[in-house]
N, CA, C and O of each residue as an XYZ file, in Angstrom:
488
protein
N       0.826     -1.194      0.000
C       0.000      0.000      0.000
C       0.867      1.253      0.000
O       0.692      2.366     -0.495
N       1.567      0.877      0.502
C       2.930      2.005      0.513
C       3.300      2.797     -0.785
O       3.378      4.015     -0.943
N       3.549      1.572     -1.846
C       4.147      1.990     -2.893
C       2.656      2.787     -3.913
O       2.755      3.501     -4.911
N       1.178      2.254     -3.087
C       0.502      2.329     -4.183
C       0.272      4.430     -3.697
O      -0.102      5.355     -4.418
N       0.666      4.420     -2.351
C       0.572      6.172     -1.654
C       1.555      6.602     -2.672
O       1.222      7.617     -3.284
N       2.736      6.045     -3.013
C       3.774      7.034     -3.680
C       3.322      7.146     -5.483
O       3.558      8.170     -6.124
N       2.741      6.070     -6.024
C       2.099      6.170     -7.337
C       0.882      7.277     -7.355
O       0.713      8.155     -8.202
N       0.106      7.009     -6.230
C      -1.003      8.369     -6.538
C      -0.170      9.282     -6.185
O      -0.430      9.079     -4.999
N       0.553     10.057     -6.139
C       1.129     11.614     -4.741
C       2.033     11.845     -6.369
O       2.178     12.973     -6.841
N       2.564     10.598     -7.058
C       3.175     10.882     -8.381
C       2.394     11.024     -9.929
O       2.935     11.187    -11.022
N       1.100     10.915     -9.642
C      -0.326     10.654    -10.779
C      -0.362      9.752    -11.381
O      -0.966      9.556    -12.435
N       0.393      8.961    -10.690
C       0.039      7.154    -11.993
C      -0.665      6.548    -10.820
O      -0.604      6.471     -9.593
N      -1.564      6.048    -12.145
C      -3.161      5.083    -12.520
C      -2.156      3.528    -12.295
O      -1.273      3.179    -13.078
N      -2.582      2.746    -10.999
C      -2.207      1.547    -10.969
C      -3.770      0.423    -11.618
O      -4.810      0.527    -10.967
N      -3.755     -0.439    -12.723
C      -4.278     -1.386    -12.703
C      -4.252     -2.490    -12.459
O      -4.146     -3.220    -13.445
N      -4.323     -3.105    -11.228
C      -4.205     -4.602    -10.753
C      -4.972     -5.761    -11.596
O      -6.195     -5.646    -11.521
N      -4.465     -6.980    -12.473
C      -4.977     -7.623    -12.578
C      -4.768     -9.205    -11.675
O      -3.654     -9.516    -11.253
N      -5.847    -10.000    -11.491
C      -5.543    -11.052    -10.631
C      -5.478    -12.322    -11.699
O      -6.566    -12.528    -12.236
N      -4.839    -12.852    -11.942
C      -5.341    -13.888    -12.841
C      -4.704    -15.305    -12.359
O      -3.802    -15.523    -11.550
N      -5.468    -16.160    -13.118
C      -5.604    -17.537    -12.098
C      -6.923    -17.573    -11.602
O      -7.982    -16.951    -11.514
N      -6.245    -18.759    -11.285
C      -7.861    -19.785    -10.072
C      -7.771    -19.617     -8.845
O      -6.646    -19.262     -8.493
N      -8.521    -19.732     -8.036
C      -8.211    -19.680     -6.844
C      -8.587    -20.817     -5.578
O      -8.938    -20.808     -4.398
N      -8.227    -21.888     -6.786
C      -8.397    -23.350     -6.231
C      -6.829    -23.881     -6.251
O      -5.958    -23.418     -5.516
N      -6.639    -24.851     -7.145
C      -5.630    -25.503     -7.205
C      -4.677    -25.253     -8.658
O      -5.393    -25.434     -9.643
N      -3.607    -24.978     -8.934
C      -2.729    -24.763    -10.325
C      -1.914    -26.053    -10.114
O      -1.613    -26.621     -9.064
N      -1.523    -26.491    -11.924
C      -0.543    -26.939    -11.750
C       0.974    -26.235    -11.667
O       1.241    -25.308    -12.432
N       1.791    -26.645    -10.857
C       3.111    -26.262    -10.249
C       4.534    -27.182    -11.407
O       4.465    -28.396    -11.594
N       5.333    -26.578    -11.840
C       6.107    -27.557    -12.403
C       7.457    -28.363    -11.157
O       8.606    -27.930    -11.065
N       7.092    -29.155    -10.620
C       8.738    -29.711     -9.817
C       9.539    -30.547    -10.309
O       9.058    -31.658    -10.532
N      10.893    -30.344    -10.619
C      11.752    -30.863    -11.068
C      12.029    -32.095    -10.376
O      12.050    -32.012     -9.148
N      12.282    -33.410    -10.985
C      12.216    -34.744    -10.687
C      13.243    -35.444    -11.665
O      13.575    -35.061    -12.786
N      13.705    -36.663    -10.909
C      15.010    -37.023    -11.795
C      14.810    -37.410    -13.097
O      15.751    -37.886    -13.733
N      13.704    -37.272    -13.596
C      14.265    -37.192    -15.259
C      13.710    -36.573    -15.801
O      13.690    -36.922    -16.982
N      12.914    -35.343    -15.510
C      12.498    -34.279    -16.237
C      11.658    -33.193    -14.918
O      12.171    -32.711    -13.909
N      10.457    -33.096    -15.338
C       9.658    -32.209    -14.908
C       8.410    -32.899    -14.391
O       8.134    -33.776    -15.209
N       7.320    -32.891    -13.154
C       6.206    -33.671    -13.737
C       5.358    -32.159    -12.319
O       5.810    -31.659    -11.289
N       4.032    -31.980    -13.086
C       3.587    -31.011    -12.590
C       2.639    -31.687    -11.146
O       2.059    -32.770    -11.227
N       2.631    -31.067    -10.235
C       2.040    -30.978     -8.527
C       1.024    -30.025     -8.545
O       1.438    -28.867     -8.590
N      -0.695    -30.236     -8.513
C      -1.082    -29.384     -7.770
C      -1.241    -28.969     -6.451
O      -1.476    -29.768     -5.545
N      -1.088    -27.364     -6.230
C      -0.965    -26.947     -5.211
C      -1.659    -25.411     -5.018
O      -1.651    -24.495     -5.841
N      -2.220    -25.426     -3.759
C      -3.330    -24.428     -3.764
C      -2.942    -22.964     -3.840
O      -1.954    -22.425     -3.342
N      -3.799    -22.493     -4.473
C      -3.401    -20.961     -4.661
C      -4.816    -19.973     -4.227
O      -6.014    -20.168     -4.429
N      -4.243    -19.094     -3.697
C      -5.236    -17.797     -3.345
C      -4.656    -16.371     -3.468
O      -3.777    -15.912     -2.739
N      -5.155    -15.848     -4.306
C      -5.206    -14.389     -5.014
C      -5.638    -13.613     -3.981
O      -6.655    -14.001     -3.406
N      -4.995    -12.383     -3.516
C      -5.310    -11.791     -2.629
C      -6.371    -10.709     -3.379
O      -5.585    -10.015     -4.023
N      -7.111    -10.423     -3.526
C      -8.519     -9.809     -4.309
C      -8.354     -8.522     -3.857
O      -8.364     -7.506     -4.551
N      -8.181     -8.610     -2.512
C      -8.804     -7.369     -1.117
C      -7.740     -6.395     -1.378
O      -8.214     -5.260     -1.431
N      -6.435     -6.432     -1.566
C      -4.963     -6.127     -1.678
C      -5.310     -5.378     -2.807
O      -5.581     -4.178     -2.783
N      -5.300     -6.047     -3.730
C      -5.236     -6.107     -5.143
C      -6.289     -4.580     -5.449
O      -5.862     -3.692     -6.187
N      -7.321     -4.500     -4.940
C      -8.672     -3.658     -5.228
C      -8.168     -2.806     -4.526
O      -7.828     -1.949     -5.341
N      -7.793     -2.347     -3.215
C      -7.020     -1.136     -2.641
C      -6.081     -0.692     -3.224
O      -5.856      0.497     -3.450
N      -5.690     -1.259     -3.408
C      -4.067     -0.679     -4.576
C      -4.877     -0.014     -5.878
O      -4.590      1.113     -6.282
N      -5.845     -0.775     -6.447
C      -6.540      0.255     -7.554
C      -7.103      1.014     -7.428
O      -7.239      1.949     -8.217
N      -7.891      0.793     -5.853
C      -8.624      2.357     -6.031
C      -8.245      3.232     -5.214
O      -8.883      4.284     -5.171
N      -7.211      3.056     -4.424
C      -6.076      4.246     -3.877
C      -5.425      5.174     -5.199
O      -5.103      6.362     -5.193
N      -5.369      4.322     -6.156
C      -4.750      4.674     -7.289
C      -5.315      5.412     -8.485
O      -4.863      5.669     -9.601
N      -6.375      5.646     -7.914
C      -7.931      6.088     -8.971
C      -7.953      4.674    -10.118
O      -8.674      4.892    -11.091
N      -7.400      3.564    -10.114
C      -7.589      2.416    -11.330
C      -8.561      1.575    -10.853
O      -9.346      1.485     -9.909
N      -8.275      1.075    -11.704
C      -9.377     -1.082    -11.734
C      -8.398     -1.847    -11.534
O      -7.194     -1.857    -11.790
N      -9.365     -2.680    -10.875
C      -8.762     -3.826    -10.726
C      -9.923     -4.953    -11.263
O     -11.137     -4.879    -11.073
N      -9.145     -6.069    -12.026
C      -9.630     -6.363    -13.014
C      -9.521     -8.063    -12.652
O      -8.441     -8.410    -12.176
N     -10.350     -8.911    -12.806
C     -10.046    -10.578    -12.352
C     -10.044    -11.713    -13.988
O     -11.005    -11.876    -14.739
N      -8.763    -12.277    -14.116
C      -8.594    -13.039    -15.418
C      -8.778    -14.876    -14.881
O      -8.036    -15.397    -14.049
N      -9.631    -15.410    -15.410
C      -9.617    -17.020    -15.013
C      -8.912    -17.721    -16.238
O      -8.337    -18.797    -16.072
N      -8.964    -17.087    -17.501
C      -8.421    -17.840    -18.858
C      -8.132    -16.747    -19.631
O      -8.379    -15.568    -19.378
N      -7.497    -17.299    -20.758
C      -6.659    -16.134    -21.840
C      -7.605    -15.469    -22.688
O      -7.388    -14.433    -23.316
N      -8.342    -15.927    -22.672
C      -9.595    -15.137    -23.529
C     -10.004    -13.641    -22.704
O     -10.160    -12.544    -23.240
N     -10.108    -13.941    -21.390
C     -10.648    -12.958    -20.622
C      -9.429    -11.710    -20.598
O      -9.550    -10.574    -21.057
N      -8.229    -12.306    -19.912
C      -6.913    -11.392    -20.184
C      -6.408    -10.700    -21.127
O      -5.591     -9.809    -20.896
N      -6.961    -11.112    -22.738
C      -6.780    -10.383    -23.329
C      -8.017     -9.068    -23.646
O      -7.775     -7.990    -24.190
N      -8.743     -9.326    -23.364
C      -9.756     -8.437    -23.345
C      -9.391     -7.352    -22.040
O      -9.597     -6.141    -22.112
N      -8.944     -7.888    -21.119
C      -8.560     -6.823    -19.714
C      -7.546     -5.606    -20.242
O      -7.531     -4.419    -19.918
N      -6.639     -6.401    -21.246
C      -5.516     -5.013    -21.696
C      -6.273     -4.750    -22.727
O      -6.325     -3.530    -22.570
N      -7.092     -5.009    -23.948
C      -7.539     -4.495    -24.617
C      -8.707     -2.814    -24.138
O      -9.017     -1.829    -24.808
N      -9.103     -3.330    -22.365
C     -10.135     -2.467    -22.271
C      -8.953     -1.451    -21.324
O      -9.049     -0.253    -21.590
N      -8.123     -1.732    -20.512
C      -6.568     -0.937    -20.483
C      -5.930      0.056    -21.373
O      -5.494      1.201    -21.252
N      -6.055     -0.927    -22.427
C      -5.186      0.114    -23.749
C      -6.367      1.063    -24.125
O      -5.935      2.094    -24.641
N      -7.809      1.026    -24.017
C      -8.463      1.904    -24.385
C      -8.377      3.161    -23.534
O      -8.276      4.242    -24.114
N      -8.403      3.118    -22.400
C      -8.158      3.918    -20.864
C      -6.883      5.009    -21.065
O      -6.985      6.234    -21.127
N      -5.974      4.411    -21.127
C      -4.937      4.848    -20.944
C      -4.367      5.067    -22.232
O      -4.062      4.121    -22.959
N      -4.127      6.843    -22.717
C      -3.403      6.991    -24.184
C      -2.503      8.208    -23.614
O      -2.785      9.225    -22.981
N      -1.646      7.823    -23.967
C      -0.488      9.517    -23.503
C       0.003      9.799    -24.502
O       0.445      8.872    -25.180
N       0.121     11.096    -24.968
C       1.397     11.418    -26.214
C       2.314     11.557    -25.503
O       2.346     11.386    -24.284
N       3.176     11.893    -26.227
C       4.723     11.686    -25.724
C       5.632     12.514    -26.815
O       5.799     12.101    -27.962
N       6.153     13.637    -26.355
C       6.761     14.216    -27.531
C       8.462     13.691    -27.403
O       9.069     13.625    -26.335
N       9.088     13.315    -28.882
C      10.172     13.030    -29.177
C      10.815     13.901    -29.651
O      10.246     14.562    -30.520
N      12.513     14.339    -29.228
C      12.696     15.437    -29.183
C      13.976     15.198    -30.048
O      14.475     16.023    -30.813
N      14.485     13.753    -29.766
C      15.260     13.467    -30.586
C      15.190     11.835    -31.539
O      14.971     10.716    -31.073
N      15.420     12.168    -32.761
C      15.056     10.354    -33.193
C      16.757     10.148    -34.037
O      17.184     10.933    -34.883
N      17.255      9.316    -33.698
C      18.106      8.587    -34.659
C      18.006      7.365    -35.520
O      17.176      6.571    -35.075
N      18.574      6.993    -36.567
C      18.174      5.975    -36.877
C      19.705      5.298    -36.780
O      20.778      5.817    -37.087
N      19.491      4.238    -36.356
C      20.775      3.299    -36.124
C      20.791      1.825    -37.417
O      19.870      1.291    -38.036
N      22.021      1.616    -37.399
C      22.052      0.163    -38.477
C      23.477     -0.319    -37.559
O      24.054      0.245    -36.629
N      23.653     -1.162    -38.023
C      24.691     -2.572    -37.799
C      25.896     -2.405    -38.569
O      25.990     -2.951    -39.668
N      26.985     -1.580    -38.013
C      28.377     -2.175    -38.881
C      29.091     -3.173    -39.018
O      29.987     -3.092    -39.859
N      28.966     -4.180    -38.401
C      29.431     -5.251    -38.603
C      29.894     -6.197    -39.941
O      30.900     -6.767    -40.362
N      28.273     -5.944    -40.378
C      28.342     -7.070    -41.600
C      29.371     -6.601    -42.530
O      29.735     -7.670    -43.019
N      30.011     -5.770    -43.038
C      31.061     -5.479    -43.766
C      32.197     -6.552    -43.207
O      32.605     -7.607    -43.691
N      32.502     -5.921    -42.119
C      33.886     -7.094    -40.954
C      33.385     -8.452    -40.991
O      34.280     -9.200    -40.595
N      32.176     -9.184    -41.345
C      31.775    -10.310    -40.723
C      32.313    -11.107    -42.419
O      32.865    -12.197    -42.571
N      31.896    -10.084    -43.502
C      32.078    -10.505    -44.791
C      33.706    -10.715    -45.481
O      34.318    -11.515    -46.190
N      33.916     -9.472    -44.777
C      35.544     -9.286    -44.483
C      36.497    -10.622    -44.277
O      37.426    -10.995    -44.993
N      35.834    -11.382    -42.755
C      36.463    -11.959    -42.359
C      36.452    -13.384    -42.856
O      37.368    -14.205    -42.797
N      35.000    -13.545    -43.454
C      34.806    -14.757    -43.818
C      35.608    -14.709    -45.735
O      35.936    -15.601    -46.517
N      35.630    -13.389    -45.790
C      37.029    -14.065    -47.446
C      38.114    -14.365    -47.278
O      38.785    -15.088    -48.015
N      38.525    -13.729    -46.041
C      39.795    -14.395    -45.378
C      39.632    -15.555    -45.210
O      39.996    -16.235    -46.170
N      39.258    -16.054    -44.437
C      39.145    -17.078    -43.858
C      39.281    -18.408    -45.336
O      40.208    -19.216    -45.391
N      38.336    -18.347    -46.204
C      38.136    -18.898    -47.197
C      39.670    -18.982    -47.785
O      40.178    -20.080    -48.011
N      40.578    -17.393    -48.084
C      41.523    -16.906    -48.892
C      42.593    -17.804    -48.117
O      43.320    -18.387    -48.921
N      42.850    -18.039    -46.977
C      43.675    -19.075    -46.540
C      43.088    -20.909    -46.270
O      43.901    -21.759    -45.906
N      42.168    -21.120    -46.427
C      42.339    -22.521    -46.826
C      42.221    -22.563    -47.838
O      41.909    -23.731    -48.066
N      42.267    -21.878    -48.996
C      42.513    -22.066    -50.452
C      43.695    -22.535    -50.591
O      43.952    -23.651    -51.044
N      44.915    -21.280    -50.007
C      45.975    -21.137    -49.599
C      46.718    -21.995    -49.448
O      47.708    -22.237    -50.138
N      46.196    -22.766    -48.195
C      47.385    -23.693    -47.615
C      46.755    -25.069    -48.385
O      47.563    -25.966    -48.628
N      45.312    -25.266    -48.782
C      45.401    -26.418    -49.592
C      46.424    -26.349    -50.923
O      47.111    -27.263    -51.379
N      46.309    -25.073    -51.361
C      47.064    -25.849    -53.002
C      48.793    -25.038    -52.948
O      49.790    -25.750    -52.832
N      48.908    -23.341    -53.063
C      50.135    -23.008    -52.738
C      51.498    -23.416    -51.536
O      52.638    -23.882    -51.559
N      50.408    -22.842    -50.459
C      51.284    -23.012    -49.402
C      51.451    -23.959    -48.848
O      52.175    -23.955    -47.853
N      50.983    -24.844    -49.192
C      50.707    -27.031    -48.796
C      52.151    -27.188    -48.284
O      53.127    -26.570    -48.711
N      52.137    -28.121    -47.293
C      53.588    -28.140    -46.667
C      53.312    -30.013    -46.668
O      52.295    -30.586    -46.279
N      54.501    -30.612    -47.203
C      54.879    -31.878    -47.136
C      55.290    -32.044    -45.983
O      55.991    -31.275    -45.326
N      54.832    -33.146    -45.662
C      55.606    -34.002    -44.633
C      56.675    -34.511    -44.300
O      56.748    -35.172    -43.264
């Protein structure tokens, strides 16, 4: 709750989502020859979760499956739009590939090399 006093006092909108069951998940535990999954009980703190959003002026929002979760940021991304002015843009590329091309004719230019000129007898 602490952190959610320093997000409002700073104007950010916290949205809590809870997602999961709040019965049993499977758990993955490592076992000597791979993985084999354990259920084990889980509980979503709801109560937590909803103070933190509305200390925060947000929602708090509950996901049971992926269908639902994506709809939670879809109705998120509608909420929340900020511009943002850019003050500076560069565009960057990769010097490398010159050196990478570089290195690989070398590379080629001496086993040419030592197969047929520079071949050393035994």
């Amino acid at each position: 709750m602490t952190s959610a006093q320093i997000a409002k006092s700073l104007g950010i909108r916290v949205y809590t989502v809870g997602v999961g069951t709040n019965k049993a998940a499977p758990y993955p535990m490592p076992v000597a020859g791979g993985v084999q999954y354990v259920n084990i009980p889980v509980e979503i703190d709801t109560k937590t979760l909803s103070d933190i959003a509305a200390a925060t002026d947000g929602n708090f929002y509950r996901a049971t499956n992926n269908r639902e979760l994506k709809q939670i940021y879809k109705d998120i991304d509608k909420l929340e739009k900020s511009k943002m002015d850019v003050k500076k843009f560069s565009k960057r590329y990769d010097a490398y590939l010159p050196f990478a091309i570089a290195a690989f004719l070398a590379l080629l230019l001496e086993i040419l090399l030592r197969t047929t000129v520079l071949r050393r007898i035994p």
